[in-house]
N, C-alpha and C positions, 0 to 999 in steps of 0.2 A: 166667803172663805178665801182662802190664798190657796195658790197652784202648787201647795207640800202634797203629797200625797199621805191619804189619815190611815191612821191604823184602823185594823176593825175596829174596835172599840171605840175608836173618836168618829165613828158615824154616828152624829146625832143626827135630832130633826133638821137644824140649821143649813148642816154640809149637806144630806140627801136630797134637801129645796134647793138650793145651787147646783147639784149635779142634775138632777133631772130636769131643769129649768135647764141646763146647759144643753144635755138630751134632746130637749123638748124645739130648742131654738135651732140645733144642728138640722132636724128634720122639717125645718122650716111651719112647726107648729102655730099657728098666730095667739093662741092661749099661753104660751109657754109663762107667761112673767105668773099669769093667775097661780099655780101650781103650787100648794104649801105643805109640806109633810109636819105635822105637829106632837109625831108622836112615833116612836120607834121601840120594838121588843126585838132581842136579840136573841139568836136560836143557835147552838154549835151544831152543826149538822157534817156528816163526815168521819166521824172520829175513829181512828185505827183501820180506816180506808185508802186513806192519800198516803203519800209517801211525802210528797213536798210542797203539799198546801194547806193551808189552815180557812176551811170556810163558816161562816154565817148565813142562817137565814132571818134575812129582817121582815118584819110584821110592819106594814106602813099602815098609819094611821092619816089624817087631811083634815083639813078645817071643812066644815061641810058645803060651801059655798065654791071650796078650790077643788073636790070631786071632782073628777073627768069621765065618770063610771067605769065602763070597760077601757079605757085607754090609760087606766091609771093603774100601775101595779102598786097591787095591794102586800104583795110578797115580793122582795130579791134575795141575790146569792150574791156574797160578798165576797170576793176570793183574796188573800194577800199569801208572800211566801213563808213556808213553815219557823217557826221560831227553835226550831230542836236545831243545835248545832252542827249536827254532822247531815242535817236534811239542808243544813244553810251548805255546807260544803260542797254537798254533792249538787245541787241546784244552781251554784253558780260557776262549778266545773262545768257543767252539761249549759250553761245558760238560759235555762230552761225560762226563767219566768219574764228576759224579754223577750223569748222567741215568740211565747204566750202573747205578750200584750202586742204585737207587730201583725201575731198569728188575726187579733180581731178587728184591728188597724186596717189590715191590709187584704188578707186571704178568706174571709170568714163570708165578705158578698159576694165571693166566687165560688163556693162552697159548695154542691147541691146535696150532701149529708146534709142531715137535721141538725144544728148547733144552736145554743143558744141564744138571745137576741141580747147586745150588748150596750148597756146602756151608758158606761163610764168605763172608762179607760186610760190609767193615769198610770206616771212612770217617771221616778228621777231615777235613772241609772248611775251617776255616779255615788249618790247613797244606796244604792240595793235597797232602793222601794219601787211596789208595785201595787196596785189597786185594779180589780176588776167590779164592776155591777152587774152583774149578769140575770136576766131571766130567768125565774123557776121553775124549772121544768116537771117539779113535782115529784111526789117518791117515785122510786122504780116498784113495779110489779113483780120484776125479776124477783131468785132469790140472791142469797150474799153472795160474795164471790167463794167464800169459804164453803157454801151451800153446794153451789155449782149451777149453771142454769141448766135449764130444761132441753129440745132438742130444737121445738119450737121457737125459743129465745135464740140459739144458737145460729139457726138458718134467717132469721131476718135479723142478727148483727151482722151478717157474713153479707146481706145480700145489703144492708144499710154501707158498710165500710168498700163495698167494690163500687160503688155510685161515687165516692172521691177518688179511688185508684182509674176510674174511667174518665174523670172531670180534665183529671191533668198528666194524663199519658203522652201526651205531644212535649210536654219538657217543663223547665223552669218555672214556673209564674213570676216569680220573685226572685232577684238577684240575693238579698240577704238569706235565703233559706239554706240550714249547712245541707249536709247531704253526704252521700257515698261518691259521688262525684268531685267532694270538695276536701283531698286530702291536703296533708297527712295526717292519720289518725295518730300518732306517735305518744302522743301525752295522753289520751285515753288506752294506749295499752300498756304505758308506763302505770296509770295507774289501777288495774287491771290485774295486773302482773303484782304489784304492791300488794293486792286485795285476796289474792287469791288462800294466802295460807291463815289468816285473818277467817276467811268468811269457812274454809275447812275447818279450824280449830271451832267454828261457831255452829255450823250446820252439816257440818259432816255424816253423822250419825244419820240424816236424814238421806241420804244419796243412794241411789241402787249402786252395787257393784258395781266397780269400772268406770264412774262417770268424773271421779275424782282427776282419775288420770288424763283423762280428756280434757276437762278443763286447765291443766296443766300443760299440758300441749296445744291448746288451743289461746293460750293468753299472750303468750312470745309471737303468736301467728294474726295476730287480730288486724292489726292496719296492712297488709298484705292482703288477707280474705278480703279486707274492705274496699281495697282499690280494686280485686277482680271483679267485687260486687256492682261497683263504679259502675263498669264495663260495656252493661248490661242496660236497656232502657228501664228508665227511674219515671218514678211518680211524685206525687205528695205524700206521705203516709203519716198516720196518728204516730205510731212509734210507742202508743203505749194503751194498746187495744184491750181492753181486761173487765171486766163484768161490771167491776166496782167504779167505773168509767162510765156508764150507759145509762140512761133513763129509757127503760121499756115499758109503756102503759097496757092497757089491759088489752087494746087492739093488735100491739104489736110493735107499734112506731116506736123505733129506736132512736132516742136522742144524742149523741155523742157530747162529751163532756172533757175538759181538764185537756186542751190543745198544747202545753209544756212543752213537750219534744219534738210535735211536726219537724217528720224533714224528708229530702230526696230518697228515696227508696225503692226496694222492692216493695208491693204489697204483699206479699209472701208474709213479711217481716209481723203484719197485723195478723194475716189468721195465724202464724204460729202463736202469735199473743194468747191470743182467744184461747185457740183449741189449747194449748200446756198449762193455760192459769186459773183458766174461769169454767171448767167441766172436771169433773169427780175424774178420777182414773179410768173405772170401770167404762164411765160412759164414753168420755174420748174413744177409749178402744174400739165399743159398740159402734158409734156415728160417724167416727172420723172417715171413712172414705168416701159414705155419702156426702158430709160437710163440704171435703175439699170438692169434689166434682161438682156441688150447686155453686160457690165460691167461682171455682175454674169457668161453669158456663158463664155467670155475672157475668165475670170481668172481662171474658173473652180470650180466653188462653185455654193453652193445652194445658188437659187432667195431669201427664205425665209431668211438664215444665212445672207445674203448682207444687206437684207433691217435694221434686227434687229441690224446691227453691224453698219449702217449709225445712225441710231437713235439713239447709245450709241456716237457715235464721235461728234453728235453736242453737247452733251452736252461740251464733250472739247474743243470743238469751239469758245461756247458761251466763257468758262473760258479764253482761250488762248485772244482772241480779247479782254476780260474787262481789263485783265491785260496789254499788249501791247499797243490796242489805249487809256487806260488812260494815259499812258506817253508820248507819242509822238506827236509831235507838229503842232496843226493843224491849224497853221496862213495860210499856201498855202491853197489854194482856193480850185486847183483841187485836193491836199492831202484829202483836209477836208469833198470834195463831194465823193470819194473814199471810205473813212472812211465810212463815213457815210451809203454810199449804203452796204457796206457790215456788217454793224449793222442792218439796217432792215432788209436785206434778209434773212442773218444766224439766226437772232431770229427767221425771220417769219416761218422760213424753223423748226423750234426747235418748233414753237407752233403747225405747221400743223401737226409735229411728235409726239404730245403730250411728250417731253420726259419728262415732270413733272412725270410720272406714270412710271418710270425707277426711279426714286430713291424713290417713294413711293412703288414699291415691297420690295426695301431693308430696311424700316424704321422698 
């Protein structure tokens, strides 16, 4: 094959004997040339889950002679960027899917979260193409994100995601990682600010009282809050920590999925994810103080610092989701019940926080 990168759909048997023959030679295999995939089914797996990726699960089939038994996967996950127009917009404002391919490039064997094992890795950036092969980690156990997980599920995503917020506490890893450190935010709260009456006219109706207005006040404020956020010591963080993210099996193990957004942050930033998008209302209310305090001892921080540092992150929550699901296209059904749940819960989660009275200290 040539060094284009294929669509989903142009992974036949040909290109996946080339890629994992490429694999197979990177890891200094001495089998690697033997390797023949002869036969490929194609699986949509994902659907009304992602916001800005389009995956496949492929079925590998082998010549029986080119078998490797257990060293050959028999199943991958095909990741390329979304083809809906306004998820192409929003993914190459945020840069999402080279940060992705750099993320496995570079950050993914420093890692000590569970991530998938990456077997291709391809990327022409001047065409906005991107290819992953990635490991299958298998269905989740969990329920939907729509579902909400359980308490169980909850407490070892929380104890899974402070094992990276501890990895890289001492700073940097990587010079290309953006971050809160790395202003100016300006043209994210330009468009922000653009999105906000847009994503009201769209999802309004779903907002507790009062939260409209905050987010009004809070969009003209964004790259300010972000530079105080700078301030502060930063980590790694997913940046986009949410149920439908995770492969939890029946033990427990959390596998973390879809590295798009990695960047310098608070880890605050992840459990506000979690607890506003991926638990029912009711339950958030019920667990959330025990959550934050297992989260808080993980990571090694004060209960009181976690609590106040979730209550600054919904506010970028709130901003990050008005700008995003105003553009992205909510004819699918189960996209648009997705969307949806996690519009009311992040607000609901932003009103029981009061964070109105986080930008009324600084007015």
């Amino acid at each position: 094959m040539t060094d284009l990168v294929p669509a989903l759909d142009e992974l036949d048997a040909d290109t996946l004997t080339d890629l994992l023959r490429r694999d197979a030679a990177r890891r200094d295999r001495v089998d690697a040339t033997a390797l023949t995939v002869t036969s490929v089914r194609r699986e949509p797996v994902g659907a009304g889950t992602g916001f800005l990726g389009e995956l496949r699960r492929l079925h590998l089939g082998y010549s029986p002679d080119t078998s490797r038994g257990d060293n050959t996967p028999r199943t991958l996950v095909a990741k390329a960027p979304t083809s809906s127009p306004g998820g192409r917009q929003v993914g190459l404002m945020l840069n999402v899917w080279e940060r992705e391919h750099r993320f496995f490039a570079e950050l993914a064997p420093q890692v000590l979260t569970r991530v998938p094992r990456c077997y291709a890795n391809l990327a022409d950036t001047a065409a906005s193409r991107w290819l992953l092969l990635l490991e299958d980690a298998g269905d989740s156990t969990a329920p939907t994100q729509v579902q909400g997980a359980g308490r169980a599920q909850a407490e070892s995503a929380l104890a899974e995601i402070a094992t990276l917020h501890r990895s890289f506490s001492s700073g940097r890893p990587n010079h290309w990682i953006p971050g809160f450190d790395r202003g100016p935010f300006s043209a994210l709260q330009a468009a922000v600010q653009a999105a906000v009456t847009p994503f009201l006219t769209r999802f309004g109706d779903l907002l507790p009282a009062g939260t409209a207005d905050v987010l009004r006040r809070f969009a003209p404020r964004l790259s300010s809050w972000v530079a105080e956020q700078g301030e502060s010591p930063l980590s790694v963080v997913h940046a986009d920590f949410r149920l439908d993210n995770l492969i939890i099996n029946a033990q427990g193990a959390v596998t973390v999925l879809d590295w798009q957004t990695a960047l310098m942050g608070d880890g605050a930033m992840d459990v506000a994810s979690l607890l506003a998008t991926s638990l029912t209302i009711e339950n958030r209310r019920a667990w959330e103080d025990d959550l934050l305090a297992g989260y808080a001892d993980a990571s090694g921080r004060p209960r009181a610092e976690i609590r106040l540092a979730v209550r600054h992150h919904l506010l970028w929550w709130m901003a990050l989701y008005a700008n995003n699901l105003s553009r992205l296209d909510q004819s699918d059904p189960q996209a648009a019940e997705l969307s949806a749940h996690t519009v009311r819960r992040t607000f609901t989660a932003a009103a029981d926080h009061q964070v109105g009275q986080l930008l009324d200290a600084r007015s």
